[in-house]
FIKOLZA-1660 file (N, C-alpha, C; in steps of 0.1 Angstrom, whole numbers, plus 5000, padded with zeros to 4 digits):
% residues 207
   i   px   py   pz ch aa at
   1 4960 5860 7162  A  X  N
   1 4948 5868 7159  A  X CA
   1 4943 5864 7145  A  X  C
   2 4929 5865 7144  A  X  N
   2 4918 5864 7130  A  X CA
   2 4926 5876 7127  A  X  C
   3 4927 5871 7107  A  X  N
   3 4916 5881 7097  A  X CA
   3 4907 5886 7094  A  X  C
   4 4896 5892 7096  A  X  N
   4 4881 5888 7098  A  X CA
   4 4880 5900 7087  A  X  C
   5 4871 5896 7082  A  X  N
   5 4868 5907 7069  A  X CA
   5 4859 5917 7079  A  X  C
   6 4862 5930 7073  A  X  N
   6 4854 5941 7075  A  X CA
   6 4845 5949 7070  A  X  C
   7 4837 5952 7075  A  X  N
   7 4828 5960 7067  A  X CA
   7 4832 5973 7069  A  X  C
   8 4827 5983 7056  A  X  N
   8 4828 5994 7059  A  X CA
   8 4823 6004 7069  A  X  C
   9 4828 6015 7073  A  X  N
   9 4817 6019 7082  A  X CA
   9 4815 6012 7098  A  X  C
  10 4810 6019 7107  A  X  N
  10 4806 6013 7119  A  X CA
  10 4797 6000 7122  A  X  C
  11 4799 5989 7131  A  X  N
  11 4796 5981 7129  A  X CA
  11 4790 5977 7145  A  X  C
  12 4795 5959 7146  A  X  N
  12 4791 5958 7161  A  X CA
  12 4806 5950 7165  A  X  C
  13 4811 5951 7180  A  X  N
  13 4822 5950 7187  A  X CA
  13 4818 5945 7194  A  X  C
  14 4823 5927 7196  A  X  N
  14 4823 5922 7206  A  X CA
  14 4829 5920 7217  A  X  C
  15 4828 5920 7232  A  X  N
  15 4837 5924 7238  A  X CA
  15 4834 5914 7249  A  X  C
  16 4847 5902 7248  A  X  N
  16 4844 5890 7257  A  X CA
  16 4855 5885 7265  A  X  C
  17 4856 5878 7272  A  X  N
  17 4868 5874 7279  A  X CA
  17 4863 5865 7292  A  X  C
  18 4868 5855 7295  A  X  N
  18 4863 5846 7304  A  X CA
  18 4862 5850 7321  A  X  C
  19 4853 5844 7325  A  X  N
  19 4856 5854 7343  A  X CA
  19 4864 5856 7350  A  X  C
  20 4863 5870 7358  A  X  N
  20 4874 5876 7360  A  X CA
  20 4882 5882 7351  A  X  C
  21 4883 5882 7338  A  X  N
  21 4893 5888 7331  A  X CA
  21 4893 5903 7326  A  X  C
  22 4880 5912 7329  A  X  N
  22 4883 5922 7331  A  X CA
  22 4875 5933 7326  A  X  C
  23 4864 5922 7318  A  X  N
  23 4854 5924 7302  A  X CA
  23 4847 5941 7309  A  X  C
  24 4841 5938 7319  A  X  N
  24 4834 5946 7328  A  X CA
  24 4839 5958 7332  A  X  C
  25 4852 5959 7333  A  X  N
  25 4861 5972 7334  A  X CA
  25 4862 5976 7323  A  X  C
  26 4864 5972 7311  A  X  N
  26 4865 5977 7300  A  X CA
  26 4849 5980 7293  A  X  C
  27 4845 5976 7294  A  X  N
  27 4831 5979 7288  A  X CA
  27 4824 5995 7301  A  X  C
  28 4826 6000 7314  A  X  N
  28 4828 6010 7318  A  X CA
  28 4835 6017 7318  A  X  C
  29 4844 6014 7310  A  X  N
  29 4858 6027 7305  A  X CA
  29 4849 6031 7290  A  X  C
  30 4846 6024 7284  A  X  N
  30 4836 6026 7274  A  X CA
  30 4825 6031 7274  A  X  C
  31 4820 6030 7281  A  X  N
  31 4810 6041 7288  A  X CA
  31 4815 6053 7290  A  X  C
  32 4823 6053 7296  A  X  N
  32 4830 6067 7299  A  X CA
  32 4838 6073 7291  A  X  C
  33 4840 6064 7279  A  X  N
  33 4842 6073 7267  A  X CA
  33 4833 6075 7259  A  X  C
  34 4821 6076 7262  A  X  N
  34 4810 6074 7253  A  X CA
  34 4804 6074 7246  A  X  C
  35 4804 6058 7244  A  X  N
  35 4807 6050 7243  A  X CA
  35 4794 6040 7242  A  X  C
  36 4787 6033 7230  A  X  N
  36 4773 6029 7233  A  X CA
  36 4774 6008 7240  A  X  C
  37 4766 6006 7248  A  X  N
  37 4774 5994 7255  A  X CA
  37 4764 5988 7262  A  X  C
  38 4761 5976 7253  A  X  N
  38 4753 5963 7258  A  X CA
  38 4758 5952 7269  A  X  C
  39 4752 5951 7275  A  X  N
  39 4756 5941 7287  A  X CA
  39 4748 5929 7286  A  X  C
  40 4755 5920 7277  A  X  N
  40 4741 5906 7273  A  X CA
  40 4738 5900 7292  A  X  C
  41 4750 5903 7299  A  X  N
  41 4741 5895 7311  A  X CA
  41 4729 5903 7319  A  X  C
  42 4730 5918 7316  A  X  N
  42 4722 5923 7323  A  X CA
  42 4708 5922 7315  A  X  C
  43 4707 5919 7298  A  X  N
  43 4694 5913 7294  A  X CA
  43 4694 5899 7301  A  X  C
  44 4700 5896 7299  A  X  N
  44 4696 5881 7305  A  X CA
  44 4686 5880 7320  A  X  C
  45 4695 5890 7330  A  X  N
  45 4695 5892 7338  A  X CA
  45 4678 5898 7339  A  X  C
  46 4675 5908 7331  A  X  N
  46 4661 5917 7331  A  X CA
  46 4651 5904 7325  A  X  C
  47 4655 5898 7312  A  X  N
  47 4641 5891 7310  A  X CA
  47 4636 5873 7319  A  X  C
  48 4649 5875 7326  A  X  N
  48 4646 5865 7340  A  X CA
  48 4639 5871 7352  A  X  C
  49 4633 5882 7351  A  X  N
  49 4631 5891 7362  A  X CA
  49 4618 5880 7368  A  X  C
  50 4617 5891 7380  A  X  N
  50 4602 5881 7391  A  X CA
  50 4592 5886 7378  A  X  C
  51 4579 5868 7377  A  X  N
  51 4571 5873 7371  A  X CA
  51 4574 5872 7355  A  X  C
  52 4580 5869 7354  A  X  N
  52 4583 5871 7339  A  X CA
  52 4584 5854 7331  A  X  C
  53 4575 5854 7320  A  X  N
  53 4572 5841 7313  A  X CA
  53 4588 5835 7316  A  X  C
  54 4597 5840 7310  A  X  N
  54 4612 5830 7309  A  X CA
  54 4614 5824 7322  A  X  C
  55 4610 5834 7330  A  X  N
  55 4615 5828 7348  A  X CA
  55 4605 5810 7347  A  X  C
  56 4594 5819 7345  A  X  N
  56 4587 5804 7344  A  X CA
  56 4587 5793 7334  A  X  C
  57 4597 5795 7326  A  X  N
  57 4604 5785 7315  A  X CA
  57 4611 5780 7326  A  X  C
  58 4619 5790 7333  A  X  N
  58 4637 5781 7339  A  X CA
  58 4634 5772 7351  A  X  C
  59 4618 5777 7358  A  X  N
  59 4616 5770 7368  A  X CA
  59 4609 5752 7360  A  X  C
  60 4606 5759 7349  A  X  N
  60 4603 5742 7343  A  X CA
  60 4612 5732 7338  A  X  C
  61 4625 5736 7335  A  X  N
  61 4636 5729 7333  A  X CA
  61 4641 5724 7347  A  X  C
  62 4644 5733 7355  A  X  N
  62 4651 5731 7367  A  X CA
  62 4647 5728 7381  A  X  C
  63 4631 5731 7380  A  X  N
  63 4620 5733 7394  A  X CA
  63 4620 5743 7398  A  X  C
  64 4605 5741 7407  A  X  N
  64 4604 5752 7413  A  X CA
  64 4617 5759 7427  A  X  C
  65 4624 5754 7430  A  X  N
  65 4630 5755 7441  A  X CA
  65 4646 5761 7438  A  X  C
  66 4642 5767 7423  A  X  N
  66 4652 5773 7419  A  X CA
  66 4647 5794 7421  A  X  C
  67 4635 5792 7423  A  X  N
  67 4630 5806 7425  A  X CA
  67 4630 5807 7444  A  X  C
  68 4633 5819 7443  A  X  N
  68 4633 5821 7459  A  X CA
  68 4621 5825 7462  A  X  C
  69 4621 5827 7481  A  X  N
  69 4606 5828 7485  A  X CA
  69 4598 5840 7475  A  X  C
  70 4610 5854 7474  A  X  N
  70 4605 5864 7473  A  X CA
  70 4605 5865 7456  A  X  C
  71 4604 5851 7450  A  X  N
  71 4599 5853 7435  A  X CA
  71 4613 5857 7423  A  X  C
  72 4621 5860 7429  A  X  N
  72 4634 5860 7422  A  X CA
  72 4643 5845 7424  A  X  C
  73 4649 5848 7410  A  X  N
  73 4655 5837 7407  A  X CA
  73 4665 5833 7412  A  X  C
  74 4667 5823 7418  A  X  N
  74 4684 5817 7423  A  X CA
  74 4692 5813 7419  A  X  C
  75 4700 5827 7410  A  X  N
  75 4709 5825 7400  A  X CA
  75 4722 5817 7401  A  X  C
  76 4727 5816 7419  A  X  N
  76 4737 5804 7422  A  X CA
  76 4733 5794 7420  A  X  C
  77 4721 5792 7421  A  X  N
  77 4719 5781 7425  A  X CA
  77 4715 5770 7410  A  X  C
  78 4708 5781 7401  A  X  N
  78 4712 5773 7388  A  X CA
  78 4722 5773 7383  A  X  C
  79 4734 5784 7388  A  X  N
  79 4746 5783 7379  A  X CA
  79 4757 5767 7387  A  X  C
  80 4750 5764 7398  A  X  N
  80 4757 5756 7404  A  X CA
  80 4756 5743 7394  A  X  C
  81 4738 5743 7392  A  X  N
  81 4737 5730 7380  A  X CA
  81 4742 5728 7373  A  X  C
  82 4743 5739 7366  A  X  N
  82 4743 5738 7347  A  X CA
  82 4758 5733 7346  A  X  C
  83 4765 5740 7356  A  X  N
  83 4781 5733 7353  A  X CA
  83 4788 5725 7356  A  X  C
  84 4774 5717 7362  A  X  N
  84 4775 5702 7367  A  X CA
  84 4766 5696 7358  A  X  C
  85 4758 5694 7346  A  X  N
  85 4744 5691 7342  A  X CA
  85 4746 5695 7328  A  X  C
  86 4755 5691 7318  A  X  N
  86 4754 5695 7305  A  X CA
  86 4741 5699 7295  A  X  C
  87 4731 5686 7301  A  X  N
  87 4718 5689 7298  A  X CA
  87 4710 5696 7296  A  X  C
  88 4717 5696 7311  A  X  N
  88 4706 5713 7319  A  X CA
  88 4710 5724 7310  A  X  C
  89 4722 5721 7310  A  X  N
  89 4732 5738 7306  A  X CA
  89 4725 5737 7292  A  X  C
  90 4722 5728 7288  A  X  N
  90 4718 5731 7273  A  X CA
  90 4707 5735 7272  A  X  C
  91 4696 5725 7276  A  X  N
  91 4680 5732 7278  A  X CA
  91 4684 5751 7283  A  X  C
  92 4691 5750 7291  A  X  N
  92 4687 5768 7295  A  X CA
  92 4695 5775 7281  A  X  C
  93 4706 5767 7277  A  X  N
  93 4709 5775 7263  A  X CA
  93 4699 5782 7254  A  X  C
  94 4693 5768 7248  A  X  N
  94 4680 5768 7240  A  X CA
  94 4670 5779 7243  A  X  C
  95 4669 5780 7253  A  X  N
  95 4659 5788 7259  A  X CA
  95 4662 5801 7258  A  X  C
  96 4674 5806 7263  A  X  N
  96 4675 5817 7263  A  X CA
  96 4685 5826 7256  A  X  C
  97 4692 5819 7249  A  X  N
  97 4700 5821 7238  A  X CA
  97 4692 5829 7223  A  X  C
  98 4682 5824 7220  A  X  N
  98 4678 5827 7209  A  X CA
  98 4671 5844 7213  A  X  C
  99 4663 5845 7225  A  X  N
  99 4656 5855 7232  A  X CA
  99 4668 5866 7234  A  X  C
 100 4679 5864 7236  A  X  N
 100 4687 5871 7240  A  X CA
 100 4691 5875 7228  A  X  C
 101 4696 5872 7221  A  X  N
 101 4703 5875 7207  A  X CA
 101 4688 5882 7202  A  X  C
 102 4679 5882 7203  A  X  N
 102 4670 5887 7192  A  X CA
 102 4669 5904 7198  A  X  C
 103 4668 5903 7212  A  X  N
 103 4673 5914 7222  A  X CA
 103 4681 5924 7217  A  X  C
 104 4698 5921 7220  A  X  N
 104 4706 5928 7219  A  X CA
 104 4712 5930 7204  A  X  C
 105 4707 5918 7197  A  X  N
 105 4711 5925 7180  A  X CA
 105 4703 5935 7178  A  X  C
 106 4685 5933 7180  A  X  N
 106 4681 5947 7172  A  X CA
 106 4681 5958 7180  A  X  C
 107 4689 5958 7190  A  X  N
 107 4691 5972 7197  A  X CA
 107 4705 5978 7192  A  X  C
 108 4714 5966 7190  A  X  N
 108 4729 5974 7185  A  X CA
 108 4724 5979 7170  A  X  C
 109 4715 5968 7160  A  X  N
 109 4714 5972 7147  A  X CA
 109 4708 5986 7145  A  X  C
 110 4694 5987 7152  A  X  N
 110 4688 6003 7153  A  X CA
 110 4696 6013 7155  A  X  C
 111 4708 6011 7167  A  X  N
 111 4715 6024 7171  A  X CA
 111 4725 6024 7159  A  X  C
 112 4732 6016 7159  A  X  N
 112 4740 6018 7141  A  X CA
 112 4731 6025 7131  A  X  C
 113 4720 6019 7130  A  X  N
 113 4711 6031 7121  A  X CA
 113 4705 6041 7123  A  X  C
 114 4708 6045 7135  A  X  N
 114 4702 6059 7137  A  X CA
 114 4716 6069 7139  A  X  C
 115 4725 6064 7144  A  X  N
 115 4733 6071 7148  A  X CA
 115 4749 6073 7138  A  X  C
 116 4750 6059 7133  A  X  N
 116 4764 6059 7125  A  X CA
 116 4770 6054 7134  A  X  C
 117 4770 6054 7145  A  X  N
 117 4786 6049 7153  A  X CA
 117 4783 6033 7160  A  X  C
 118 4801 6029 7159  A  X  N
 118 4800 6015 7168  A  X CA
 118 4790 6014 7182  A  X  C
 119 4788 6000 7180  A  X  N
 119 4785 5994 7190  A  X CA
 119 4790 5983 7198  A  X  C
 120 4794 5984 7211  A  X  N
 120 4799 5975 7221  A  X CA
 120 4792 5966 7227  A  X  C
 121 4792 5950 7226  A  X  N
 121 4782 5943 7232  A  X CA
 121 4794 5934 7242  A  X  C
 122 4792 5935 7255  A  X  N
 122 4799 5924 7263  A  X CA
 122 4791 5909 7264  A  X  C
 123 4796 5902 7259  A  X  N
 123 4794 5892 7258  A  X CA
 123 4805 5878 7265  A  X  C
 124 4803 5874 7277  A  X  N
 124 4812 5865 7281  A  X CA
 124 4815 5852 7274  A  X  C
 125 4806 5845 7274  A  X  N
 125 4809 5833 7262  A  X CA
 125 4803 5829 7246  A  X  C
 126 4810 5845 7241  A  X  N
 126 4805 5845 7231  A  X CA
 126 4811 5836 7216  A  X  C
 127 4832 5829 7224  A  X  N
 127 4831 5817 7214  A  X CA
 127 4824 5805 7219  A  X  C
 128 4820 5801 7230  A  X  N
 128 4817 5790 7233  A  X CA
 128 4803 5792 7225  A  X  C
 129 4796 5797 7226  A  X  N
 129 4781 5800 7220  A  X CA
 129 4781 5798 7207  A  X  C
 130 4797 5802 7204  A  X  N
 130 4796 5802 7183  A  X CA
 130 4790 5811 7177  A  X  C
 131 4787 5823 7182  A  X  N
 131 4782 5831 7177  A  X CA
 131 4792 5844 7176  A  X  C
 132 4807 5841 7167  A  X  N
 132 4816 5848 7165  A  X CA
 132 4808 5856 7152  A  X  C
 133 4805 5850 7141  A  X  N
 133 4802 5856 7128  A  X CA
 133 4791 5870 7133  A  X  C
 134 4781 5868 7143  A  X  N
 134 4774 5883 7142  A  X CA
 134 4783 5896 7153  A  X  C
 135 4792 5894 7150  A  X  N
 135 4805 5908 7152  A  X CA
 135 4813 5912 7143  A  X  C
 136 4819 5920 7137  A  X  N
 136 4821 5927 7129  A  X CA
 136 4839 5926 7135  A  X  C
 137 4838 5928 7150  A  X  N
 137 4851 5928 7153  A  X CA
 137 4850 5922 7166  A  X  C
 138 4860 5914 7174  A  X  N
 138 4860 5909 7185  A  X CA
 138 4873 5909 7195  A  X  C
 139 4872 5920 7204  A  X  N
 139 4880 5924 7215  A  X CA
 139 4882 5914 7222  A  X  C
 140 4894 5905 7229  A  X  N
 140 4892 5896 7240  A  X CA
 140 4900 5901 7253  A  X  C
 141 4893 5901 7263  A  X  N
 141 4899 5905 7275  A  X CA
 141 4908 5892 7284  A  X  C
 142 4922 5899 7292  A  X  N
 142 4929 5887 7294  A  X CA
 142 4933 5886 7306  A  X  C
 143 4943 5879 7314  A  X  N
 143 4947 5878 7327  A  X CA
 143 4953 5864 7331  A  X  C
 144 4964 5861 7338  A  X  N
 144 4967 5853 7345  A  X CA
 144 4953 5847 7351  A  X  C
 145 4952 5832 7351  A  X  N
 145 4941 5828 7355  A  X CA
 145 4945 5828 7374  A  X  C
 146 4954 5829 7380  A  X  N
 146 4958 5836 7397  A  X CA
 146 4950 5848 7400  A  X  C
 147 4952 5859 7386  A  X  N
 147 4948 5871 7392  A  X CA
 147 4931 5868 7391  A  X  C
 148 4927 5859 7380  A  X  N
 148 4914 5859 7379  A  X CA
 148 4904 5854 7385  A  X  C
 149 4913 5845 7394  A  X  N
 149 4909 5835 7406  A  X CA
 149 4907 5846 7416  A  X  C
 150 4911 5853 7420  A  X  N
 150 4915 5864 7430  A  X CA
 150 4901 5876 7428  A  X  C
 151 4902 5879 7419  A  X  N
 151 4893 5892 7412  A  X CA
 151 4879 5885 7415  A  X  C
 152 4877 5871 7412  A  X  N
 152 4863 5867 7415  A  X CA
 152 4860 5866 7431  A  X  C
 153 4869 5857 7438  A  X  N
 153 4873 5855 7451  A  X CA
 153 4866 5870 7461  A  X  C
 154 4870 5879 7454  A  X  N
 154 4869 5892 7459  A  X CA
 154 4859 5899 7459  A  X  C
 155 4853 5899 7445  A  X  N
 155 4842 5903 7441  A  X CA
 155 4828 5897 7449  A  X  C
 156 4830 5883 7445  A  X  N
 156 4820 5872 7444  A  X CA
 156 4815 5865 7456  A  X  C
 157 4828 5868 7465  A  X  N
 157 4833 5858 7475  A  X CA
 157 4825 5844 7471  A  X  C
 158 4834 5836 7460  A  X  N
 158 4830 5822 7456  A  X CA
 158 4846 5815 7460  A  X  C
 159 4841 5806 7467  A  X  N
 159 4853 5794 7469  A  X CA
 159 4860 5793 7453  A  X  C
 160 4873 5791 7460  A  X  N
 160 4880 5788 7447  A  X CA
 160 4883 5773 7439  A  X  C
 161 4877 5764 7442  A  X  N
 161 4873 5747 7440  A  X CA
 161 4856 5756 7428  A  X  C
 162 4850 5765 7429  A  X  N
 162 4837 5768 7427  A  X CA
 162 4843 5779 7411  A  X  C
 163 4854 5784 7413  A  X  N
 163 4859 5796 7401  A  X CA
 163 4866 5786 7392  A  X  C
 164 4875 5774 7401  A  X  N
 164 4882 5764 7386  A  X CA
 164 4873 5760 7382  A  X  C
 165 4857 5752 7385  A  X  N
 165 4849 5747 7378  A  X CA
 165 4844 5754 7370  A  X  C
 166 4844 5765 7373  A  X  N
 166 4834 5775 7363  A  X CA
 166 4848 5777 7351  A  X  C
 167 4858 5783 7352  A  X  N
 167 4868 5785 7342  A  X CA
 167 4870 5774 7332  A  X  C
 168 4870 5757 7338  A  X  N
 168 4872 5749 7329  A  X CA
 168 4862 5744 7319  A  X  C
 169 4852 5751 7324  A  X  N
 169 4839 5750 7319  A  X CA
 169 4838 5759 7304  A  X  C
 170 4849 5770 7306  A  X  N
 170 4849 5776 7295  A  X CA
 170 4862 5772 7287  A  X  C
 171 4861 5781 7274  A  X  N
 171 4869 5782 7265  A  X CA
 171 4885 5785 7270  A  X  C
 172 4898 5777 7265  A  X  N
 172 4911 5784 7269  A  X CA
 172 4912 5796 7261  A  X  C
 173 4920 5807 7271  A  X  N
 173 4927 5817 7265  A  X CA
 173 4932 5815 7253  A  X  C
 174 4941 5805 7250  A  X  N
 174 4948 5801 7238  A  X CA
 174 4943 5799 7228  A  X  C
 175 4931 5796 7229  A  X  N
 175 4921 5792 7215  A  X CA
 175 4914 5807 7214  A  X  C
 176 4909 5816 7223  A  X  N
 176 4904 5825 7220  A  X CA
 176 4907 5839 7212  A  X  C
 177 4924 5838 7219  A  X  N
 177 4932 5847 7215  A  X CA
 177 4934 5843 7199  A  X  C
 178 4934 5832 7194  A  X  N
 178 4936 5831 7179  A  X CA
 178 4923 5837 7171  A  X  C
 179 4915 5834 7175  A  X  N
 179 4898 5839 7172  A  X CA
 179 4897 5851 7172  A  X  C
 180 4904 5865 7178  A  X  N
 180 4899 5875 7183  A  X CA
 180 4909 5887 7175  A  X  C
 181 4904 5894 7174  A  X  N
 181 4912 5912 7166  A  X CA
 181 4921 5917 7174  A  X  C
 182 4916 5922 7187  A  X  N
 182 4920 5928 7195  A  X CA
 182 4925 5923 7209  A  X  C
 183 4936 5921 7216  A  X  N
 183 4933 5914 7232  A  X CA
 183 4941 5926 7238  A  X  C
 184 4931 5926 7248  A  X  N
 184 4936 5933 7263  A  X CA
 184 4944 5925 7275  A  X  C
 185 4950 5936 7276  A  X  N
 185 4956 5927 7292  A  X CA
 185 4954 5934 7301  A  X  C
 186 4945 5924 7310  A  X  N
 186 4936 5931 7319  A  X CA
 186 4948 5935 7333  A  X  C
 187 4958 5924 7331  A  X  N
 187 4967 5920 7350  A  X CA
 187 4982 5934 7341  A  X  C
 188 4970 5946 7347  A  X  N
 188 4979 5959 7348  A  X CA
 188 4971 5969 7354  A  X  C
 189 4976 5982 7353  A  X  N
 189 4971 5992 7363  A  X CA
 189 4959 5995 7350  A  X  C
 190 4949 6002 7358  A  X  N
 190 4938 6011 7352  A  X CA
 190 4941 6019 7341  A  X  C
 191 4952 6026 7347  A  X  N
 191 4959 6036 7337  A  X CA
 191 4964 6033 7324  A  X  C
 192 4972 6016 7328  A  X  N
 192 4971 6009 7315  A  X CA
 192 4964 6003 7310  A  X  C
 193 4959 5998 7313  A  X  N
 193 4944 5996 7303  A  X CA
 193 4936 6002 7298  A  X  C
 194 4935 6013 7302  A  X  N
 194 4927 6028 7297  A  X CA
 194 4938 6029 7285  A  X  C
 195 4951 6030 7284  A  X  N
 195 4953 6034 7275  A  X CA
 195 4951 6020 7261  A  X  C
 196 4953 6007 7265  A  X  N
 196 4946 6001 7255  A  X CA
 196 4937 5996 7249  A  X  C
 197 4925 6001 7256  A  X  N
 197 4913 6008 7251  A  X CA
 197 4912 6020 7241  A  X  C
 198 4920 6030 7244  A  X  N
 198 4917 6041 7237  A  X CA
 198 4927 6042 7226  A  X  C
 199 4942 6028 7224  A  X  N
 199 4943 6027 7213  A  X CA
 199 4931 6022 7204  A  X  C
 200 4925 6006 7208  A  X  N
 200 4920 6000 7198  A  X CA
 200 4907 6008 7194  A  X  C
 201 4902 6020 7202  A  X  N
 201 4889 6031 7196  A  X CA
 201 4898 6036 7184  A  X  C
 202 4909 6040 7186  A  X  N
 202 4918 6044 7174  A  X CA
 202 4919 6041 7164  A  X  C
 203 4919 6029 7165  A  X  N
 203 4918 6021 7154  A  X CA
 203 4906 6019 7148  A  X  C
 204 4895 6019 7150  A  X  N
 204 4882 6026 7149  A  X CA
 204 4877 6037 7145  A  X  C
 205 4886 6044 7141  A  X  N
 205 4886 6062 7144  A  X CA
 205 4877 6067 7152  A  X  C
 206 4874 6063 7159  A  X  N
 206 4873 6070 7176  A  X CA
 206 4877 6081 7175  A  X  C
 207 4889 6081 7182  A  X  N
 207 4899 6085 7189  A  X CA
 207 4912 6090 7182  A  X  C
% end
């Protein structure tokens, strides 16, 4: 694990972990401790909406035939590219990287200022992006890559030839865990993980 300097006071908490590993359970236990809690894919997900200028950025990188009949976007169907298409992956970086970040910082920074308390941003590839320095602290979620093959399999129903491409695509565990303050281990019961969550709020004074 990082040293990462601290600031005093509440800050912002990154909270990432590669797919499948569990980011998403713990960011709803968070909630349910409440708990304030950004979901960068669900902006992502909102300023891609039918109709919306960025949709019609992504269909200019990728074509039109990445939008379905009914005007929503065919998010397999780009994610199928990009992790085949470095290019590609990068143009939709460019694009929506900067929009997103401009999003979810001034909404964590406002609520720190109005309120005083932490903020939680799930962020899935938030070392690949390099954008470690705007977190104050960085949680990494963990798991046997079996169980996390399995969890997606389940979830997702995505072939598993389709979850190794996506995982190799990201960052290893081993590098992240050196990067990060806090790691969870997701491959246990609810019950324990709930409790190492409501250590690391402790350590926060949370809790």
């Amino acid at each position: 694990m990082v040293e990462r300097e601290r600031k005093s006071g509440p800050g912002i908490v990154g909270v990432t972990g590669g797919i499948g590993s569990g980011k998403s359970t713990v960011g709803r236990m968070l909630e349910n401790f409440g708990q304030k809690v950004i979901d960068v894919d669900k902006i992502a997900h909102d300023l891609a909406a039918q109709g919306s200028p960025v949709l019609a950025d992504i269909a200019g990188i990728f074509g039109s035939d990445v939008i379905r009949k009914n005007g929503e976007l065919d998010r397999d169907k780009v994610s199928g590219i990009v992790f085949h298409n470095p290019a590609k992956r990068h143009a939709l970086e460019a694009l929506l990287h900067p929009v997103i970040h401009k999003v979810w910082f001034g909404e964590a920074s406002e609520y720190i200022q109005r309120t005083g308390k932490w903020v939680f941003v799930l962020v899935p590839l938030l070392f690949e992006a390099g954008i470690e320095e705007q977190f104050d602290i960085i949680w990494l979620c963990t798991a046997p890559e079996t169980v996390r093959v399995k969890r997606v399999k389940d979830r997702d129903g995505m072939e598993e030839r389709q979850i190794l491409s996506r995982m190799s695509a990201q960052m290893k565990d081993e590098i992240k865990r050196k990067k990060s303050d806090v790691i969870f281990d997701s491959n246990t019961s609810l019950e324990n993980l709930e409790k190492q969550v409501r250590l690391a709020l402790s350590e926060l004074g949370i809790y």
